[in-house]
C-alpha positions as CSV (number, residue, x, y, z in Angstrom):
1,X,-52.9,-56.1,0.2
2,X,-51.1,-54.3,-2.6
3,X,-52.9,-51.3,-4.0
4,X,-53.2,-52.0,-8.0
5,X,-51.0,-49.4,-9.9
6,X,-51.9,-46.8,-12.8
7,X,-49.8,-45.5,-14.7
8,X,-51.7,-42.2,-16.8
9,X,-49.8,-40.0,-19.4
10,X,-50.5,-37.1,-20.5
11,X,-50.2,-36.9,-24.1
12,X,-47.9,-34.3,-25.8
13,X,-47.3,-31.4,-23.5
14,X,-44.1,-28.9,-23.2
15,X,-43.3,-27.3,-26.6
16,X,-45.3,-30.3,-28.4
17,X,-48.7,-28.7,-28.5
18,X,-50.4,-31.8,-30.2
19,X,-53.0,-31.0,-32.1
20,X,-54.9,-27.4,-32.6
21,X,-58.0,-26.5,-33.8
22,X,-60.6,-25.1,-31.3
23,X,-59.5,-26.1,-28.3
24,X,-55.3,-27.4,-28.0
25,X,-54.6,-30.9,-27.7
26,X,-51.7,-30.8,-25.0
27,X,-53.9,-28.9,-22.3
28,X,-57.1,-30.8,-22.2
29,X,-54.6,-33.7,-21.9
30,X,-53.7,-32.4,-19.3
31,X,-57.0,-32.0,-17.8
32,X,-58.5,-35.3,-18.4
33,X,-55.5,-37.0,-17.1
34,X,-55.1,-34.9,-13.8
35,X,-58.8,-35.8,-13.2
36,X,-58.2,-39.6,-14.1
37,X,-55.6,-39.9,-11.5
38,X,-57.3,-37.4,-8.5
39,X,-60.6,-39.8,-9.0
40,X,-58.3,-43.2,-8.9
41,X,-57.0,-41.9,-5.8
42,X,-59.9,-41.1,-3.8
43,X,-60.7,-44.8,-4.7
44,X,-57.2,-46.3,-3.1
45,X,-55.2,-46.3,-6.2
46,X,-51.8,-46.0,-6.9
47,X,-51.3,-43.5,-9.5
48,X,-48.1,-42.3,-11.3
49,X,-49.0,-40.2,-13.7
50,X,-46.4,-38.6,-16.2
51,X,-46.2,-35.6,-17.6
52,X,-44.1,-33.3,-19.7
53,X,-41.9,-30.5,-17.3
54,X,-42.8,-27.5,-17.1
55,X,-40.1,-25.7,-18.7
56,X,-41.2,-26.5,-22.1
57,X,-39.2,-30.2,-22.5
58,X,-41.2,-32.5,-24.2
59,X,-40.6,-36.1,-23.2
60,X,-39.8,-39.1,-26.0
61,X,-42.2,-42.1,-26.2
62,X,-39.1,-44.0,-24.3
63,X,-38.9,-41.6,-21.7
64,X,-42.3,-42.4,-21.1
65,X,-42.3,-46.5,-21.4
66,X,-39.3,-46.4,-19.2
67,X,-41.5,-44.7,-16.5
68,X,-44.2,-46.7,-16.8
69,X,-42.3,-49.7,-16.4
70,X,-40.2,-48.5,-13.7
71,X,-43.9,-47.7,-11.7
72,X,-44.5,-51.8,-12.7
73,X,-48.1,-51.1,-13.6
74,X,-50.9,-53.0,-13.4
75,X,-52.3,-51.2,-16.6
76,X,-52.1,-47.6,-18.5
77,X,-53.3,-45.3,-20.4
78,X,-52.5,-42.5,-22.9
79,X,-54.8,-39.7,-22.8
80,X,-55.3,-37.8,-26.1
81,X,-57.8,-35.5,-28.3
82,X,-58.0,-36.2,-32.0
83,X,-58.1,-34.2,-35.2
84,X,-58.8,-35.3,-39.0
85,X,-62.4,-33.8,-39.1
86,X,-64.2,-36.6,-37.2
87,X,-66.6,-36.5,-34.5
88,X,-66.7,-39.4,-31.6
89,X,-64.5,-41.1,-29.0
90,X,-61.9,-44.0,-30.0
91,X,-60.2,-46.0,-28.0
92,X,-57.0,-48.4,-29.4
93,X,-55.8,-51.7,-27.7
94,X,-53.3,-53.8,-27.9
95,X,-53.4,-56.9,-31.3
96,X,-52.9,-59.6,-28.1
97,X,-55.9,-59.0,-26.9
98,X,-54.2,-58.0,-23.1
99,X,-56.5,-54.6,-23.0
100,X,-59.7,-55.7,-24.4
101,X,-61.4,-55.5,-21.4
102,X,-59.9,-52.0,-20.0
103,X,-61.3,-50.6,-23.0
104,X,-64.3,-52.0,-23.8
105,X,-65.3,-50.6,-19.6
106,X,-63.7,-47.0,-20.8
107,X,-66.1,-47.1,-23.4
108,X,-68.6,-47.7,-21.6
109,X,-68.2,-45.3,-19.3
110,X,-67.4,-42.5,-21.8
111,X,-71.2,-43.3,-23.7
112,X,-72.5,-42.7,-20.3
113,X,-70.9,-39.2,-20.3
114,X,-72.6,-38.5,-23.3
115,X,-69.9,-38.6,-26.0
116,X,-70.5,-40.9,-28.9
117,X,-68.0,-43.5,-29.6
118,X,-66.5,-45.1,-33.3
119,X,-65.3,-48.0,-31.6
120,X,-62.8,-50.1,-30.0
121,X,-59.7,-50.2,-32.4
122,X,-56.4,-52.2,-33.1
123,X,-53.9,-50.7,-35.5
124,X,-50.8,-52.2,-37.1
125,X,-47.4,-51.4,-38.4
126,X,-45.7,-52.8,-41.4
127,X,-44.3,-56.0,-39.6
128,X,-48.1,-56.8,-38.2
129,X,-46.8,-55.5,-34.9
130,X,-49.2,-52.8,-32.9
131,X,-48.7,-49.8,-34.4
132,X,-48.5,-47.2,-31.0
133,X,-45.4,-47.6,-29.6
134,X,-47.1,-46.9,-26.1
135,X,-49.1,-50.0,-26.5
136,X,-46.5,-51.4,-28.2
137,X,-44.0,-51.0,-25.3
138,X,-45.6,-51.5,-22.8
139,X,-45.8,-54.9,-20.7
140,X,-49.3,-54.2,-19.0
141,X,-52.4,-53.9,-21.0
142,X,-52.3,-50.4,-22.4
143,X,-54.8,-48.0,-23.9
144,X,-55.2,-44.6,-25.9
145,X,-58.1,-42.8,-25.3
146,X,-59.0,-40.1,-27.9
147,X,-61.3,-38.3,-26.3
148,X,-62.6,-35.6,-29.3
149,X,-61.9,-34.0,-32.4
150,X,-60.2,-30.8,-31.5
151,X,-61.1,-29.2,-35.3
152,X,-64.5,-30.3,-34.8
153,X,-66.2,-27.4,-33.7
154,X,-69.8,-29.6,-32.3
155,X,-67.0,-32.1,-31.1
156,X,-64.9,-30.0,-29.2
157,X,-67.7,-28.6,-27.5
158,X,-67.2,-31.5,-25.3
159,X,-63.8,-30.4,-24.4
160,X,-63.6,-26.8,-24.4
161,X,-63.8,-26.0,-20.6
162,X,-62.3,-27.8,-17.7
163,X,-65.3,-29.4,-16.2
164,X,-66.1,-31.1,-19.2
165,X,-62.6,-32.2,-19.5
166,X,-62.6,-33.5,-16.2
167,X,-65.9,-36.0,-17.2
168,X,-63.6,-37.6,-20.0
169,X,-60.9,-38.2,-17.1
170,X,-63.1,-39.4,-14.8
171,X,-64.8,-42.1,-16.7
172,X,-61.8,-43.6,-17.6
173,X,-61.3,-44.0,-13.8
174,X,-64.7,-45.3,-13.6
175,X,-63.3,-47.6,-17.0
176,X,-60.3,-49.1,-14.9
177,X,-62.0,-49.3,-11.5
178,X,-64.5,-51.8,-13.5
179,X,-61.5,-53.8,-14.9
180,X,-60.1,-54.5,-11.4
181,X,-63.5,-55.3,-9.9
182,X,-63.2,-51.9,-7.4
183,X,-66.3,-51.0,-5.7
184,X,-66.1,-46.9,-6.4
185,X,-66.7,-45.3,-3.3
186,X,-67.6,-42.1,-5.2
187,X,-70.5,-43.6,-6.9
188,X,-71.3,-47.3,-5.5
189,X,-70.7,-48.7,-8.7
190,X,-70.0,-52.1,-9.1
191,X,-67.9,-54.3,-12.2
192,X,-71.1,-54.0,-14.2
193,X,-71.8,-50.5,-13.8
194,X,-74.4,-50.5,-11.1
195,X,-75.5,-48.9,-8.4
196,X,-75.6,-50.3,-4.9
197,X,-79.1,-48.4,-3.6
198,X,-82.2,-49.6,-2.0
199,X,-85.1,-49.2,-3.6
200,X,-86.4,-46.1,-1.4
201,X,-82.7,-44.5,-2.6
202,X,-83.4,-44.5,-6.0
203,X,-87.2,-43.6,-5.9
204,X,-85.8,-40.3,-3.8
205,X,-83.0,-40.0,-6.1
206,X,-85.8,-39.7,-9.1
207,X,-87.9,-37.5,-7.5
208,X,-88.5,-33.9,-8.4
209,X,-87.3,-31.8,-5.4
210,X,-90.5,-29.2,-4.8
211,X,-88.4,-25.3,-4.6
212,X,-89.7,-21.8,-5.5
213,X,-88.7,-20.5,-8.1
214,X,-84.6,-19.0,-8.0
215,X,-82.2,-17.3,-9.8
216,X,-78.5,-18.6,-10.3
217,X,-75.8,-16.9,-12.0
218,X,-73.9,-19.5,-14.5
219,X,-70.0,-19.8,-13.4
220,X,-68.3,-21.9,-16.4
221,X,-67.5,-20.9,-19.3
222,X,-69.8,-22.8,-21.5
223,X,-72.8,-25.2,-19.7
224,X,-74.6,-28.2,-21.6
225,X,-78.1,-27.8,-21.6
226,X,-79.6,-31.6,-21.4
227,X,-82.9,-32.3,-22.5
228,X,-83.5,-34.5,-19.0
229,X,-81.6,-34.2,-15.7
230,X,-78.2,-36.9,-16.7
231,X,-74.7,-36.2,-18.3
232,X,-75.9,-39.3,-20.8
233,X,-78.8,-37.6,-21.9
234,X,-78.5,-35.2,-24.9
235,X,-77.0,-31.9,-25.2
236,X,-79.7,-29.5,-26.5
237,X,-77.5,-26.7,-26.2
238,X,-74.8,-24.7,-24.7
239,X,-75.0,-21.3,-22.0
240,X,-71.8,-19.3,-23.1
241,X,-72.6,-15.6,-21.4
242,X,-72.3,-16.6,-18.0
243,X,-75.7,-14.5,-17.9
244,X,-78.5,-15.1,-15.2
245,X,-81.3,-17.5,-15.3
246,X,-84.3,-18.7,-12.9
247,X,-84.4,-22.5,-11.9
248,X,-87.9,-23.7,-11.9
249,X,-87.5,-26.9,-10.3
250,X,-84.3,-29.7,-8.9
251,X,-83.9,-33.2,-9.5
252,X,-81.2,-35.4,-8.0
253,X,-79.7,-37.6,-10.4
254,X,-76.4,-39.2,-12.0
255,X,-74.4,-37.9,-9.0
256,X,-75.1,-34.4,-9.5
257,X,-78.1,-31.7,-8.8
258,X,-79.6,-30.5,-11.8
259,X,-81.6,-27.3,-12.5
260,X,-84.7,-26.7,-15.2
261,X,-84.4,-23.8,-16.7
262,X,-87.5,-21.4,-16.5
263,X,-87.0,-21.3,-20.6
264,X,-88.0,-24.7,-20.9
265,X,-84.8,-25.4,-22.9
266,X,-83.7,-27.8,-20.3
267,X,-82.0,-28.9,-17.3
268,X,-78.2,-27.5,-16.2
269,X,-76.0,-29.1,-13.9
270,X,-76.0,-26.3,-10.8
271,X,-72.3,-27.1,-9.8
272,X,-71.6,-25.2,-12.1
273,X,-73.9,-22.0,-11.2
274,X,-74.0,-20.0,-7.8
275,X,-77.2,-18.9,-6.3
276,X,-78.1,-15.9,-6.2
């Protein structure tokens, strides 16, 4: 059987920096769209994913249609970072009606991630045609994600290190592995979001791991501090100093080990930490 086909750009790139405010629009682009397509390939996907070169060229919107119809893809996706002052997620779709479900899943999974959204959107031109020229274009159903305001200082929080970039790429995978019905073998999710686990799974999955006491020295740049143990939960606040702290206690949940801090503040994801 075929493998279904992706087609992810990159948005902006090469001397086309996007937009700028605290973090730059071209590289977390970048980011979120490298992890998009490494996450859709662990999962059997076929994934062309386009990109300005390196040498500072920026690529015209036909330059990139042309690819993505060349790749004859089964759907696609334009990965971006806003700017105007806002604060949220936005995803646009096609007028037709040929990507509402691709991006109602993206959202979704982007709300999970803990990123507000301000909706699902359609935009038009002057002749009541769609608006984006990538959606426009394009013969598949087609998205743009906007993943953040980049001159949003709270908003781009979400976006200013690569491991948070990489979330936003990741659950639009987890957005278009929905829309073809893909069991993801990196989660056990299903079409609807769920999880394939017995009962005695989840119970262990939930329950408090008894530890002494340890310290762990805190390797990105800047670590969310969530009030309970899941990337959905909220942010309470953010570890910059990549300072030292003591882990009172582990839970297993949402795919990751998590760490409460001996402050009380919260719990940290420990990938992103190394014991010490």
């Amino acid at each position: 059987m075929a493998k279904h086909k992706v087609f992810i750009n990159a948005g902006h790139g090469g001397n086309d920096s996007g937009a700028v405010g605290f973090v730059v629009e071209k590289d977390v682009n970048l980011i979120m769209a490298k992890a998009a397509k490494e996450y859709l390939e662990k999962n059997n996907i076929n994934v062309y994913m386009h990109e300005d070169d390196l040498n500072d060229k920026s690529q015209s919107s036909t330059d990139v249609i042309n690819a993505c119809e060349s790749f004859k893809s089964d759907v696609a996706i334009d990965c971006h970072a806003n700017a105007g002052g806002g604060k949220g997620f936005e995803i646009y779709k096609g007028i037709s009606g040929l990507g509402d479900k691709l991006a109602e899943y993206i959202e979704d999974e982007v709300k999970k991630i803990g990123q507000n959204s301000r909706g699902i959107k359609t935009r038009k031109n002057s002749n009541g045609r769609d608006y984006y020229y990538f959606i426009r274009q394009t013969s598949c159903p087609a998205v743009i994600c906007e993943a953040a305001f980049v001159d949003n200082k709270a908003d781009a929080e979400m976006l200013d290190t690569e491991a948070e970039c990489k979330r936003f790429g990741e659950a639009y995978a987890r957005g278009i592995l929905r829309y073809f019905n893909i069991k993801d073998i990196c989660t056990g999710a299903t079409d609807k979001g769920e999880t394939e686990q017995t009962d005695n799974d989840r119970a262990e999955a939930a329950q408090k791991a008894a530890v002494e006491p340890y310290l762990v020295k805190i390797t990105a740049d800047a670590l969310h501090i969530r009030n309970t143990p899941a990337m959905s939960n909220n942010i309470v606040g953010v570890i910059r100093d990549k300072g030292v702290y003591t882990i009172m206690d582990e839970q297993a949940a949402d795919n990751h080990r998590w760490g409460k801090l001996k402050s009380g503040a919260g719990w940290i994801a420990l990938e992103y930490t190394k014991r010490l």
